[in-house]
Every structure is written in structure tokens, then in C-alpha cells.
Backbone as CSV, one residue per row, in Angstrom:
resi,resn,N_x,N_y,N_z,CA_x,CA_y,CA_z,C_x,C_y,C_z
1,UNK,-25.118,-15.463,37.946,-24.723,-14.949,36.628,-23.957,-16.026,35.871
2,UNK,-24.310,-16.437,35.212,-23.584,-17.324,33.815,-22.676,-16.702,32.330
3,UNK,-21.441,-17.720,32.306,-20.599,-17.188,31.750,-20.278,-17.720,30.788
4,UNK,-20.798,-17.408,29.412,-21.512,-18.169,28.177,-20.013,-18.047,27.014
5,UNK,-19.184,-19.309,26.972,-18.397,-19.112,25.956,-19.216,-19.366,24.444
6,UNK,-19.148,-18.707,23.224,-19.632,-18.974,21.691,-18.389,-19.164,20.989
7,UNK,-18.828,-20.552,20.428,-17.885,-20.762,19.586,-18.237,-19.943,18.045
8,UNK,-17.870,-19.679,16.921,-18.689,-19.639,15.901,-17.269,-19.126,14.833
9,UNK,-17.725,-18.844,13.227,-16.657,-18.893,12.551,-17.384,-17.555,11.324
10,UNK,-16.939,-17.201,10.772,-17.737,-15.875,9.866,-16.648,-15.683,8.747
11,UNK,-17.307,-14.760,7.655,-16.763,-14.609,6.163,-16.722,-13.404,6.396
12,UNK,-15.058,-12.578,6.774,-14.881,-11.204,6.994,-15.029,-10.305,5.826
13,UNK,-15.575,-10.937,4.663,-15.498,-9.660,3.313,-16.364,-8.621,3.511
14,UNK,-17.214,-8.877,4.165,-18.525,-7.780,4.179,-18.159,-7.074,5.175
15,UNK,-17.288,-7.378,6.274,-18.074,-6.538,8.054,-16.457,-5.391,8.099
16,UNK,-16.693,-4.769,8.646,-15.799,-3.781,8.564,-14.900,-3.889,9.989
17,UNK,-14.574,-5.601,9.979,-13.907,-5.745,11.025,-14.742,-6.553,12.637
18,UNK,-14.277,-7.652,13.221,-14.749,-7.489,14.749,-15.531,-6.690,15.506
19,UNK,-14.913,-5.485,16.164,-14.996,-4.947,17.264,-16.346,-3.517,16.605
20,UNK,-17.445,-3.855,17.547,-18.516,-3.009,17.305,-17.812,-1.601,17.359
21,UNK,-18.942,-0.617,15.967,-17.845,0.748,15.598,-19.643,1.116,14.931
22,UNK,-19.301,2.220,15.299,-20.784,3.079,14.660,-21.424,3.708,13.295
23,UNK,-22.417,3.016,13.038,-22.739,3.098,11.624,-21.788,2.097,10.438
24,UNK,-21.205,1.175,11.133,-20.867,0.050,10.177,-21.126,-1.011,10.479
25,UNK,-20.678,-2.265,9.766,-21.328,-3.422,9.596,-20.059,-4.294,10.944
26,UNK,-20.232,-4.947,11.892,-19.500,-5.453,12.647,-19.846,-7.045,13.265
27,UNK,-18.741,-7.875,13.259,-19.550,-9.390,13.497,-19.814,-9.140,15.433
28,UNK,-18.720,-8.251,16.268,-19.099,-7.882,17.779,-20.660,-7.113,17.250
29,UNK,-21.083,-6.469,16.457,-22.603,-5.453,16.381,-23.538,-6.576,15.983
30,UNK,-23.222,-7.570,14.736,-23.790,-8.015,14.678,-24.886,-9.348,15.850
31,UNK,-23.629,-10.503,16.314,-23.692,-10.968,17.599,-24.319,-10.086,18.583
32,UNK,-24.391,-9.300,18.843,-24.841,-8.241,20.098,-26.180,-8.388,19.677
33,UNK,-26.248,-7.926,18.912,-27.861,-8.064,18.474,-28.417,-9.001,18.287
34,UNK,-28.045,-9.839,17.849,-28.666,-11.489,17.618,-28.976,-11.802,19.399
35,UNK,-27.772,-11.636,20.054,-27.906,-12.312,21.837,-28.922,-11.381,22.530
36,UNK,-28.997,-10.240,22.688,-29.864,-9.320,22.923,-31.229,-9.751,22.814
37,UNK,-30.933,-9.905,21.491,-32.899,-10.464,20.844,-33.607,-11.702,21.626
38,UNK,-32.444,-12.674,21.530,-33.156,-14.411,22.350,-32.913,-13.881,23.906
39,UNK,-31.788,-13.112,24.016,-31.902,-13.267,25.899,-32.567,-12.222,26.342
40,UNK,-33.490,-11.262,25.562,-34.834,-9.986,25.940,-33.504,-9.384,26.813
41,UNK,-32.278,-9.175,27.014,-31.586,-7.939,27.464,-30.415,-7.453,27.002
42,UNK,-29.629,-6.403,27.240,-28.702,-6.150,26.274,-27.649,-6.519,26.580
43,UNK,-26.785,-6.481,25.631,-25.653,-7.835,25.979,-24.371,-7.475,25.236
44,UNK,-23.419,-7.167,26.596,-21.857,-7.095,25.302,-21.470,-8.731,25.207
45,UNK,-20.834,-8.761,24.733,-19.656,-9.794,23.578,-18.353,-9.428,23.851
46,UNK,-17.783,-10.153,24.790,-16.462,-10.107,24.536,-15.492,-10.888,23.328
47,UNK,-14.766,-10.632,22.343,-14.340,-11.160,21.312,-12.379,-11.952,22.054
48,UNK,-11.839,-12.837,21.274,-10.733,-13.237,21.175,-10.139,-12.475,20.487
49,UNK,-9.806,-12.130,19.345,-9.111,-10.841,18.630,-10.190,-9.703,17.991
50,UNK,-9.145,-9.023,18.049,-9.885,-7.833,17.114,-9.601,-7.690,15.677
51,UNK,-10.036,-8.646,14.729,-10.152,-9.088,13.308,-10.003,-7.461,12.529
52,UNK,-9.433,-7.229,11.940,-9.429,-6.491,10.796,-10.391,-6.549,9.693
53,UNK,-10.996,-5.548,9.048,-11.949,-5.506,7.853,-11.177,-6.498,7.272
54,UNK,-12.514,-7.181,6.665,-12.156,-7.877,5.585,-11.033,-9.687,6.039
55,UNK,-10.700,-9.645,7.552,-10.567,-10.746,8.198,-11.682,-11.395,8.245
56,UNK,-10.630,-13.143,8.085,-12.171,-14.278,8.142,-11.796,-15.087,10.026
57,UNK,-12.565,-15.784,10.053,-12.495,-16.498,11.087,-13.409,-18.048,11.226
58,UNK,-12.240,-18.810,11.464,-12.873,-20.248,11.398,-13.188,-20.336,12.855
59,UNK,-12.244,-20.520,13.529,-12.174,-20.917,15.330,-12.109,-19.973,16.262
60,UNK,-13.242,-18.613,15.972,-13.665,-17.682,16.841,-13.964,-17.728,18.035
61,UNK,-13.657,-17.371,19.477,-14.324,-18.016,20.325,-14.530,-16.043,20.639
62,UNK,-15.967,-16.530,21.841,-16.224,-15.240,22.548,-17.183,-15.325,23.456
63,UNK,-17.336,-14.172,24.274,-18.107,-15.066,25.620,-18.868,-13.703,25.744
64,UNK,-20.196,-14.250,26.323,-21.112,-12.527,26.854,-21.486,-13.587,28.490
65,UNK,-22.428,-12.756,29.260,-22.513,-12.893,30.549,-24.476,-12.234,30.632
66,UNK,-25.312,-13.443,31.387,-26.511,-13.579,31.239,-27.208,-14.684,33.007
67,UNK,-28.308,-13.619,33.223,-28.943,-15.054,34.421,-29.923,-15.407,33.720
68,UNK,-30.144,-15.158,32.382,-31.432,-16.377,31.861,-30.854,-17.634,32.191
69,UNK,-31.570,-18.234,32.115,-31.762,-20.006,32.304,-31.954,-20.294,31.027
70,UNK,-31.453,-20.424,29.985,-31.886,-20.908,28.656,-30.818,-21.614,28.439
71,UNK,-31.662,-22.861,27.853,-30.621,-23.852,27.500,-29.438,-23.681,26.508
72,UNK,-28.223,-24.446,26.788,-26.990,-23.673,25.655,-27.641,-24.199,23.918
73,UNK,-28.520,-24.770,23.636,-28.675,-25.723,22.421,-29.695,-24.888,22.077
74,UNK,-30.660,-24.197,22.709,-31.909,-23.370,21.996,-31.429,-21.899,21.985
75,UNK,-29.846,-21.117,22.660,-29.553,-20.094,22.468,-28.477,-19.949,21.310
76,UNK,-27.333,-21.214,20.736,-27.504,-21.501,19.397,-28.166,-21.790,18.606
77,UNK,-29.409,-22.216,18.617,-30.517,-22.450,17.568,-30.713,-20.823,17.426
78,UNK,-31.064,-20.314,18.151,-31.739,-18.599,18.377,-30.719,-17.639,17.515
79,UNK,-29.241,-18.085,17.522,-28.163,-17.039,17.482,-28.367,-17.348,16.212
80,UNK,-28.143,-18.376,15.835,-28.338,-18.851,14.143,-29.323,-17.672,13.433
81,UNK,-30.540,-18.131,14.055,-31.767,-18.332,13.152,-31.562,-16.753,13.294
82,UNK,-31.170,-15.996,13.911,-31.060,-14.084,13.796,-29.998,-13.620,12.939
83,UNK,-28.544,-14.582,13.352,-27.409,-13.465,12.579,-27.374,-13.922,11.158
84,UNK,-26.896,-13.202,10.227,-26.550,-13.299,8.932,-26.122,-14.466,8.579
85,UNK,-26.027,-14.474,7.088,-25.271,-16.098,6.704,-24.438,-16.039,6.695
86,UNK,-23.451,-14.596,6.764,-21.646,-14.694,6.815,-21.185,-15.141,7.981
87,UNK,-22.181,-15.356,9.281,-22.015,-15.378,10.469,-22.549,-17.136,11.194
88,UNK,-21.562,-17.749,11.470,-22.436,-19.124,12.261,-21.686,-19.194,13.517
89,UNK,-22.590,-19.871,14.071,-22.366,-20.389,15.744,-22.132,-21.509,15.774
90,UNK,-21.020,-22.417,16.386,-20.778,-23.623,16.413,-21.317,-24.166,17.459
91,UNK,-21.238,-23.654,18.477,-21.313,-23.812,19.941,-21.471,-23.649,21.023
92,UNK,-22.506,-23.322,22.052,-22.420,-22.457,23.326,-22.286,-23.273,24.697
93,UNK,-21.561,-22.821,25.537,-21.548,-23.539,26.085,-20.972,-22.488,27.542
94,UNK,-21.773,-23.068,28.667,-20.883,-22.218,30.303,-19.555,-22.834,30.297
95,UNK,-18.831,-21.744,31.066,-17.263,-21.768,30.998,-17.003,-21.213,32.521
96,UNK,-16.688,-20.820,33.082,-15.840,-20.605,34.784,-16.441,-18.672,34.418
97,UNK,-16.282,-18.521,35.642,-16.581,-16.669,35.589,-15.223,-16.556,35.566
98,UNK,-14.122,-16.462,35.568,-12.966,-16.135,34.789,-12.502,-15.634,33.808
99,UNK,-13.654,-16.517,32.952,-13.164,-17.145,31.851,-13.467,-15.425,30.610
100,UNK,-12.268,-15.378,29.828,-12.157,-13.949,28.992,-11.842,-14.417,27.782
101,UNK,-12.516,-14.235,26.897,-12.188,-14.649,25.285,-11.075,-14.147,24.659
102,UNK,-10.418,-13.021,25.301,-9.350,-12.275,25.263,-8.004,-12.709,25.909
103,UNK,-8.480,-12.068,27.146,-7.284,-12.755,28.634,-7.022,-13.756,28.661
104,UNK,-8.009,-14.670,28.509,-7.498,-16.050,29.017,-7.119,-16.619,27.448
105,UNK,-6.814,-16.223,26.495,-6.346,-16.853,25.637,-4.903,-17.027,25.593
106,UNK,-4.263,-18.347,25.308,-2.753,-18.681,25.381,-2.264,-18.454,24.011
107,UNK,-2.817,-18.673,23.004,-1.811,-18.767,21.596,-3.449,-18.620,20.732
108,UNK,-3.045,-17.913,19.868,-3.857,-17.822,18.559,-2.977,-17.983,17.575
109,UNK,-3.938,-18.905,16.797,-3.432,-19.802,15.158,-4.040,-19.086,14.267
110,UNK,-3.216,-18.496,13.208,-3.681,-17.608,11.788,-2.995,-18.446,10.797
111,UNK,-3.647,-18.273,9.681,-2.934,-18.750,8.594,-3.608,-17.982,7.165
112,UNK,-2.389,-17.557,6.532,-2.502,-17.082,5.569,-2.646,-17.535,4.119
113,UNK,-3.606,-17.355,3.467,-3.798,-18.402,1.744,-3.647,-17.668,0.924
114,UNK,-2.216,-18.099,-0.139,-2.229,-17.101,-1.224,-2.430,-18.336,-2.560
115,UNK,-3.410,-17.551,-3.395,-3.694,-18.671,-4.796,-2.596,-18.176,-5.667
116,UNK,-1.881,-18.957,-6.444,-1.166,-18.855,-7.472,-1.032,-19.197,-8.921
117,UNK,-3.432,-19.360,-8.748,-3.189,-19.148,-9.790,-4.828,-18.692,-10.005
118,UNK,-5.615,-18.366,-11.004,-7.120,-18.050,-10.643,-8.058,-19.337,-10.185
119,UNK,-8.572,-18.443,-9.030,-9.420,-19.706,-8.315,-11.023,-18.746,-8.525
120,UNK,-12.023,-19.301,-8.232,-13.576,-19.307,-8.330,-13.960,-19.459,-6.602
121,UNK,-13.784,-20.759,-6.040,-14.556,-21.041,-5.139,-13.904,-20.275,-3.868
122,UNK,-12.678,-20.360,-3.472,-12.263,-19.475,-2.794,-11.445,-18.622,-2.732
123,UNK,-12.009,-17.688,-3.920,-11.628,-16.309,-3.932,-11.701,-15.153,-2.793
124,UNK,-12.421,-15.079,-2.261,-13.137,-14.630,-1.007,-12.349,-14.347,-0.021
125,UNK,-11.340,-15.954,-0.085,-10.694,-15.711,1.346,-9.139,-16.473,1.026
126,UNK,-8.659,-15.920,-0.132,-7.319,-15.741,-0.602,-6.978,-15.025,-1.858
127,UNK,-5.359,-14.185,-1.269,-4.607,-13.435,-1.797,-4.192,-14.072,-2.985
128,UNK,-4.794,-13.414,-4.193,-3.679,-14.321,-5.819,-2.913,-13.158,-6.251
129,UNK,-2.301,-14.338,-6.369,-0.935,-13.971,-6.567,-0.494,-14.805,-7.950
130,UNK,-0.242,-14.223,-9.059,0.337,-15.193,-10.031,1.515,-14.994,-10.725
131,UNK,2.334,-14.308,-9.721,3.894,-14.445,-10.287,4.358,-15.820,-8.881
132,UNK,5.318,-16.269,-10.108,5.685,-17.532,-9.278,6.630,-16.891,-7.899
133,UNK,6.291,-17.957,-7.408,6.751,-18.016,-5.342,7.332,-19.124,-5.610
134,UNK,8.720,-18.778,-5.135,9.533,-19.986,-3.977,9.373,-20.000,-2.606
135,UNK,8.332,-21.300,-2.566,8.131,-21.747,-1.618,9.145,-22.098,-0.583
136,UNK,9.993,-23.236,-1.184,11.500,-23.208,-0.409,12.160,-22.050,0.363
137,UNK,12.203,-20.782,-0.570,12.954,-19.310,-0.127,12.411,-19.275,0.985
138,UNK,10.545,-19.119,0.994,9.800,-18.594,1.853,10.033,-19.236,3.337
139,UNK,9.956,-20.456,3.034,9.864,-21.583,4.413,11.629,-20.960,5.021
140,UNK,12.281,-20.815,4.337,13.475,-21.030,4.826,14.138,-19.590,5.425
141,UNK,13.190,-18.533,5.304,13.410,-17.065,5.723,12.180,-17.271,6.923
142,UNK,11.185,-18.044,6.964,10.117,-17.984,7.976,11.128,-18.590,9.331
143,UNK,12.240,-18.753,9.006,12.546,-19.887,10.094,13.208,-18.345,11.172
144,UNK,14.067,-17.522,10.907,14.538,-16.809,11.394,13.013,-15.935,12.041
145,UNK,12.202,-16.135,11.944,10.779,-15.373,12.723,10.648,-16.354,13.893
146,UNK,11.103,-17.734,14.240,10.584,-18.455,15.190,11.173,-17.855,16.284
147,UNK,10.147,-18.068,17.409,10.309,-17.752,19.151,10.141,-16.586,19.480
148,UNK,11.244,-15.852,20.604,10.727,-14.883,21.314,11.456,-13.640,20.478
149,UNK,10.748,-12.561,19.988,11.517,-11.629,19.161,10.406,-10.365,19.369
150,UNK,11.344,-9.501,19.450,10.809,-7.986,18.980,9.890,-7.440,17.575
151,UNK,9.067,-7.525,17.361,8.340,-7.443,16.183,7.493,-5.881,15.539
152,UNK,8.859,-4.806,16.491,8.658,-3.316,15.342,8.429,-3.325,14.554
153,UNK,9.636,-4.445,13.606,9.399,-4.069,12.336,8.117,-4.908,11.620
154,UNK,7.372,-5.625,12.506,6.112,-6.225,11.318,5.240,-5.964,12.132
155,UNK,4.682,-4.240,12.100,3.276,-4.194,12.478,3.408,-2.654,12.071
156,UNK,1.870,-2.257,11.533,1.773,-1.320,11.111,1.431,-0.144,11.970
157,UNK,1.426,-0.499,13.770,1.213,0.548,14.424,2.540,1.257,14.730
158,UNK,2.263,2.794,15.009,3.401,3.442,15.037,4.416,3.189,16.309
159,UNK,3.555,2.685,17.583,4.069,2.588,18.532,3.761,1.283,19.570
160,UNK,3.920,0.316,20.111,3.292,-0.811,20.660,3.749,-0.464,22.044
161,UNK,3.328,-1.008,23.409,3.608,-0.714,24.644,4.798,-1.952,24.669
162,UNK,4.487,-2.871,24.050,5.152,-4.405,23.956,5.066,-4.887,23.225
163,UNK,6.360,-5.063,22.110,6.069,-5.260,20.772,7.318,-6.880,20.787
164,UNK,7.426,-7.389,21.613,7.663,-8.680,22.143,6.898,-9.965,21.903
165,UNK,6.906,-10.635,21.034,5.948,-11.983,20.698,6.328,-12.975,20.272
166,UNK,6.449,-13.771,20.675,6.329,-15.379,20.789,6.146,-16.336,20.042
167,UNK,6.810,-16.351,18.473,6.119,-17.388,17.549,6.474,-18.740,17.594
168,UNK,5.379,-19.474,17.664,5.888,-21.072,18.463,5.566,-21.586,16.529
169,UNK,4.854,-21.162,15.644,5.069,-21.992,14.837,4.927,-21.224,13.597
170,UNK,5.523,-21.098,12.551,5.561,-20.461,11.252,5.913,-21.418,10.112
171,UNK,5.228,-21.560,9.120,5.480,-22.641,8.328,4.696,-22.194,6.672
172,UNK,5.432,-22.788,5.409,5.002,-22.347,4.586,4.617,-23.585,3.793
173,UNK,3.608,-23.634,2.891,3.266,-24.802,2.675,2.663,-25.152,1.432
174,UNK,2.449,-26.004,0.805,1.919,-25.890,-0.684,0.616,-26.715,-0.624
175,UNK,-0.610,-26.374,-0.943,-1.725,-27.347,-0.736,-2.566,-27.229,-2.595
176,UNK,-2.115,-27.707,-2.983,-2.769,-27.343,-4.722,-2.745,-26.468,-5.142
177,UNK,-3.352,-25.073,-5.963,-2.920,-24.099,-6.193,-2.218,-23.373,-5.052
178,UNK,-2.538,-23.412,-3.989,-2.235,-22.425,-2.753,-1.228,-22.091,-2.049
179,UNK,-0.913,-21.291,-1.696,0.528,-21.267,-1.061,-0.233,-20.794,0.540
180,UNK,0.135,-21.682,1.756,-0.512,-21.841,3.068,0.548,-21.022,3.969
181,UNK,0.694,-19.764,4.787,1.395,-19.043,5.713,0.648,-19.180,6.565
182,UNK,0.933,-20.736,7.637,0.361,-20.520,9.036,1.520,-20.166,9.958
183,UNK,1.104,-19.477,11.041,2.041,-19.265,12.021,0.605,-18.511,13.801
184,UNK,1.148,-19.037,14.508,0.558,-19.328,15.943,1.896,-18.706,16.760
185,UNK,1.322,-17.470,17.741,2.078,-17.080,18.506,1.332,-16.917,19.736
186,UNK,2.143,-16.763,20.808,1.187,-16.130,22.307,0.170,-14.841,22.170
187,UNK,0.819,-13.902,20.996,0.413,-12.938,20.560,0.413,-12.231,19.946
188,UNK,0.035,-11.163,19.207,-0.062,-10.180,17.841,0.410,-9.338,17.906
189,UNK,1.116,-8.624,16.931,0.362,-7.154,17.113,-0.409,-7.128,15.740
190,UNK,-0.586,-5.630,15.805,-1.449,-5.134,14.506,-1.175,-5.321,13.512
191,UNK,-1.501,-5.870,12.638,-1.323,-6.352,11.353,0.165,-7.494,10.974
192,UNK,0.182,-7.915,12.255,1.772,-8.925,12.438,1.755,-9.130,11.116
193,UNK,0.607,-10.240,11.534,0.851,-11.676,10.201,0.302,-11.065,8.784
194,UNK,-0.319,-10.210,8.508,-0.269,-9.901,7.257,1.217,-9.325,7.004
195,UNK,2.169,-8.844,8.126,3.284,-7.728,7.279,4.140,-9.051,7.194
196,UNK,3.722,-10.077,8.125,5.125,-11.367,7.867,4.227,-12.105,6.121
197,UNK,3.432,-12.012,6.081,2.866,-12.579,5.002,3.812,-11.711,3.836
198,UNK,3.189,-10.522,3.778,4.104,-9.598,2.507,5.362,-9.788,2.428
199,UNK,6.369,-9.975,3.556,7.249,-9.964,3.488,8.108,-11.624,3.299
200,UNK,7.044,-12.491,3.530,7.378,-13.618,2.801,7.283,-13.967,1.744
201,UNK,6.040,-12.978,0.684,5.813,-12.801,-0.665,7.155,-12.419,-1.460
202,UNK,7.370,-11.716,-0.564,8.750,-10.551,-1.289,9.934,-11.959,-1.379
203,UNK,10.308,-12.091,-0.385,11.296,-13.087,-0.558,10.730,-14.341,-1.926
204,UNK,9.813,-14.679,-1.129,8.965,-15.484,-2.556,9.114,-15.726,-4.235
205,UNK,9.378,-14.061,-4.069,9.694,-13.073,-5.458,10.708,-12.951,-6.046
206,UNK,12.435,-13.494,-4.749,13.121,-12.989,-5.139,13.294,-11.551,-5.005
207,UNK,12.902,-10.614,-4.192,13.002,-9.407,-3.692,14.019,-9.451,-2.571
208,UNK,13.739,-10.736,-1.814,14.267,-10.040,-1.013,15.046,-11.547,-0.110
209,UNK,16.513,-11.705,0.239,16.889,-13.278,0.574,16.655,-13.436,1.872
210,UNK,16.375,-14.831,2.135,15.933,-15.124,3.232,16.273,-14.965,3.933
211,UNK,17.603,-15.072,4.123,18.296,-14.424,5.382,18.704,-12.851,5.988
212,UNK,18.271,-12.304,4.775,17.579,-10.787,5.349,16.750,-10.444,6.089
213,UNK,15.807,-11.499,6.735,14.985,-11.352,7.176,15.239,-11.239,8.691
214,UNK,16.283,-11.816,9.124,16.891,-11.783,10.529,16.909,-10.138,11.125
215,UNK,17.701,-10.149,9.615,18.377,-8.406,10.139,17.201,-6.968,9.723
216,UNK,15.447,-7.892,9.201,14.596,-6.711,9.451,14.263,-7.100,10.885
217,UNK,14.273,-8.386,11.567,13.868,-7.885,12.546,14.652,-7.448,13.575
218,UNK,16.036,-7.391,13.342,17.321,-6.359,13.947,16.869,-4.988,13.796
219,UNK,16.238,-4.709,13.075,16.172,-3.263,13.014,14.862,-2.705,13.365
220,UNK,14.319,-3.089,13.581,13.040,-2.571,14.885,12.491,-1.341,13.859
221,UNK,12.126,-1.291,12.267,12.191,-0.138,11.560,10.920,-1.062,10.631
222,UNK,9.608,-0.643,10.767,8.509,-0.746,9.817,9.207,-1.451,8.261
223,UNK,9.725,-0.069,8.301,10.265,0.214,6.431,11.236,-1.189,5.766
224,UNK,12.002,-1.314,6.832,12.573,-2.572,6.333,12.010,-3.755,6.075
225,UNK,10.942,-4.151,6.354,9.711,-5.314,6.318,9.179,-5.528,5.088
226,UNK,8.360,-6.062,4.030,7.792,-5.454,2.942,6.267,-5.553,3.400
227,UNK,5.236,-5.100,2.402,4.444,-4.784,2.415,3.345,-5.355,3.218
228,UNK,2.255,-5.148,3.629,1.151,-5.535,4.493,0.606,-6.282,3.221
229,UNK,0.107,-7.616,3.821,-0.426,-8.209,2.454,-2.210,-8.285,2.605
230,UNK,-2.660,-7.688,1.521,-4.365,-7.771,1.675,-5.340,-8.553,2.489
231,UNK,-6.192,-7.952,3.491,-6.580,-8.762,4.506,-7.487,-9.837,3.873
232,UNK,-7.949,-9.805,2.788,-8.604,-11.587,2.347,-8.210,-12.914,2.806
233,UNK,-6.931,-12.217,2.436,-5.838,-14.079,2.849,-6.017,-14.878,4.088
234,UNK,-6.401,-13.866,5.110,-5.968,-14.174,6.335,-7.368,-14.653,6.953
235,UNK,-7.266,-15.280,7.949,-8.071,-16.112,8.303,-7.469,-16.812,10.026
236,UNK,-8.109,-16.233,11.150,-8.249,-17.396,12.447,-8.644,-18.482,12.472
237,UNK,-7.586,-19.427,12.602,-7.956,-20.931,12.389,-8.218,-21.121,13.818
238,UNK,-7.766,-20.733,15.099,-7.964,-21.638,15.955,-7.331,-20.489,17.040
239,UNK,-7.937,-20.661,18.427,-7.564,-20.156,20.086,-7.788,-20.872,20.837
240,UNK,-6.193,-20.897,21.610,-5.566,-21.978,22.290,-6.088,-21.337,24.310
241,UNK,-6.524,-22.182,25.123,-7.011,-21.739,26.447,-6.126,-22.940,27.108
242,UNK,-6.144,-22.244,28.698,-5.077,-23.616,29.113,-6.638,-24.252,29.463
């Protein structure tokens, strides 16, 4: 049995999210079907995160499990030439039977793009925003999010088993119109980085000072956080394996 890591990267506006769900559009439904078709059997997909509607993804990785003998270069040619154009394959390649697109992942890299001012070409896959942002404010309230912290208050589920995560890097950044919120942790929760996104907007705004931000995540309380910011922005840049 062979243990097929896919690299590949997709445009989340259309799919109603990752993780295959019935009677909607899914990049796990889509992939399934594309691998199915070239390897004549049926085939789960294990994914690295579970992307939110309307999430993009550059540095997707994911792995399914197959005893065809088909070469890794004609089962990306195959995956191509089936899935959609929102959907590409970078790469296939055997990996260890271990190996979990999930489990074995060490750190996933997100980064968030907000335009600040009207853009055309990549509208798609950033938040505009055209009241002015202090950038400075932002960077300088992101700092109190670094390392090991309790993260109640920035996720939109009601309850986490372990809401404990690890941010090794948060940074705010200016790239031409854009205002750049990357940040890379061991791990997520649900809607982390969009609620740290909103809530770096807010400060941004002048809503809210940077050093308030310590004491939302003192308070382990949703409400104190600001808003979940629209999943366009956001985007998987990259998953880290030892």
C-alpha cells in the first residue's frame, strides 16, 4: 500500500469549504473525485486543515492511500487534467505510512490580506477595507498574542477541548495597497486567525488600544475580542512537517 502526499493550492470563493459535506461544492469532494477517476478506485483524502467557505490555500498539503503502481508525474498530470481551475496540484509524491496531512503536521502558516484601498486583480482573496489602519497600533497589539496562550477568546466555537495554542509568529505588514496579518502557530482553533484579524482591524481603527489586547485574552470571553473578519482575506500559505 502506498502513501501518496499532494501538494496543491485552490481559490476558496466558490467551494463551501475543505472537508467533503453533501450536496455542496468541496475541494476534499472535489479531489476525491478527480483521484478516484485516474486510480479506477475510491479514494478518501486526508486534508491538513479544515478551510472554511470561502478560505484560499497556497501550500495545501494532503495525502490519500493506493496499490496502483502509477507513476507520481502521470497521477498529477491526471489530477490536473480532471479537477477544476480553482483547484491545482503542485506535486505528488510517496511519503512514509505514517505520514497524516493532519497529525503529522507541526505548525501551519496563515496570513491574512486586507486592501486599503480598491483593488481589481485581487479582490478575490482580500478583505477592503478603506478606512485608514494603523499599522504601527496593529503590529504593536499583535505582539501581546505571541507564544503559548489560551485562545477562548478568539474562536468562534462555543466550547474547545483545548483551547491552548502556540503562536511562534504574528506580524503586521504593509506590502502596497495591502495590509499583510501573517501569523503561524502549532495550531488553530476555529476561526482563530480571522477573530485575531478583526480584532487587529479594530485596534487598526482606533477602537480598540493595543494593549487591551492582553487583557481579551485574560478573559477567556468570545465577546471581548472584535469581530470575525470575512473569510476572503485569509489564505494557507504554508505546513510545516518535522
Amino acid at each position: 500500500m502506498r502513501n501518496l502526499r499532494i501538494d496543491l493550492e485552490y481559490d476558496g470563493t466558490e467551494f463551501s469549504g475543505w472537508q467533503r459535506q453533501p450536496d455542496v461544492r468541496t475541494v476534499q469532494g472535489e479531489l476525491e473525485t478527480a483521484a478516484a477517476t485516474v486510480l479506477r478506485h475510491p479514494v478518501t483524502v486526508w486534508g491538513c486543515a479544515r478551510t472554511d467557505a470561502g478560505v484560499h490555500a497556497l501550500g495545501y498539503v494532503a495525502n490519500l492511500r493506493t496499490e496502483r503502481d502509477i507513476p507520481n508525474s502521470r497521477l498529477c498530470i491526471g489530477l490536473n487534467a480532471l479537477l477544476p481551475e480553482d483547484v491545482a496540484v503542485h506535486a505528488v509524491s510517496d511519503v512514509p505510512e505514517d505520514f497524516h496531512a493532519r497529525y503529522s503536521a507541526r505548525a501551519r502558516r496563515y496570513q491574512y490580506r486586507i486592501a486599503t484601498q480598491p483593488v481589481a486583480v485581487w479582490r478575490r482573496v482580500a478583505y477592503e477595507s478603506y478606512r485608514a489602519l494603523d499599522a504601527a497600533r496593529m503590529a504593536s497589539a499583535a505582539t501581546h498574542l505571541l507564544g503559548e496562550h489560551d485562545f477562548t477568546s478568539f474562536t468562534a466555537a462555543e466550547s474547545e477541548a483545548n483551547p491552548v495554542c502556540h503562536v511562534h509568529e504574528l506580524e503586521v505588514a504593509r506590502e502596497g495597497p495591502y495590509l499583510l496579518v501573517t501569523v503561524q502557530a502549532n495550531r488553530f482553533l476555529y476561526h482563530m486567525v480571522r477573530v485575531i484579524a478583526g480584532t487587529l482591524l479594530e485596534v487598526g481603527k482606533g477602537r480598540i488600544q493595543p494593549e487591551q489586547v492582553a487583557e481579551v485574552l485574560r478573559k477567556k470571553d468570545r465577546r471581548a475580542a472584535g469581530p470575525t473578519a470575512p473569510a476572503q482575506g485569509l489564505t494557507l500559505l504554508s505546513v510545516r512537517y518535522d
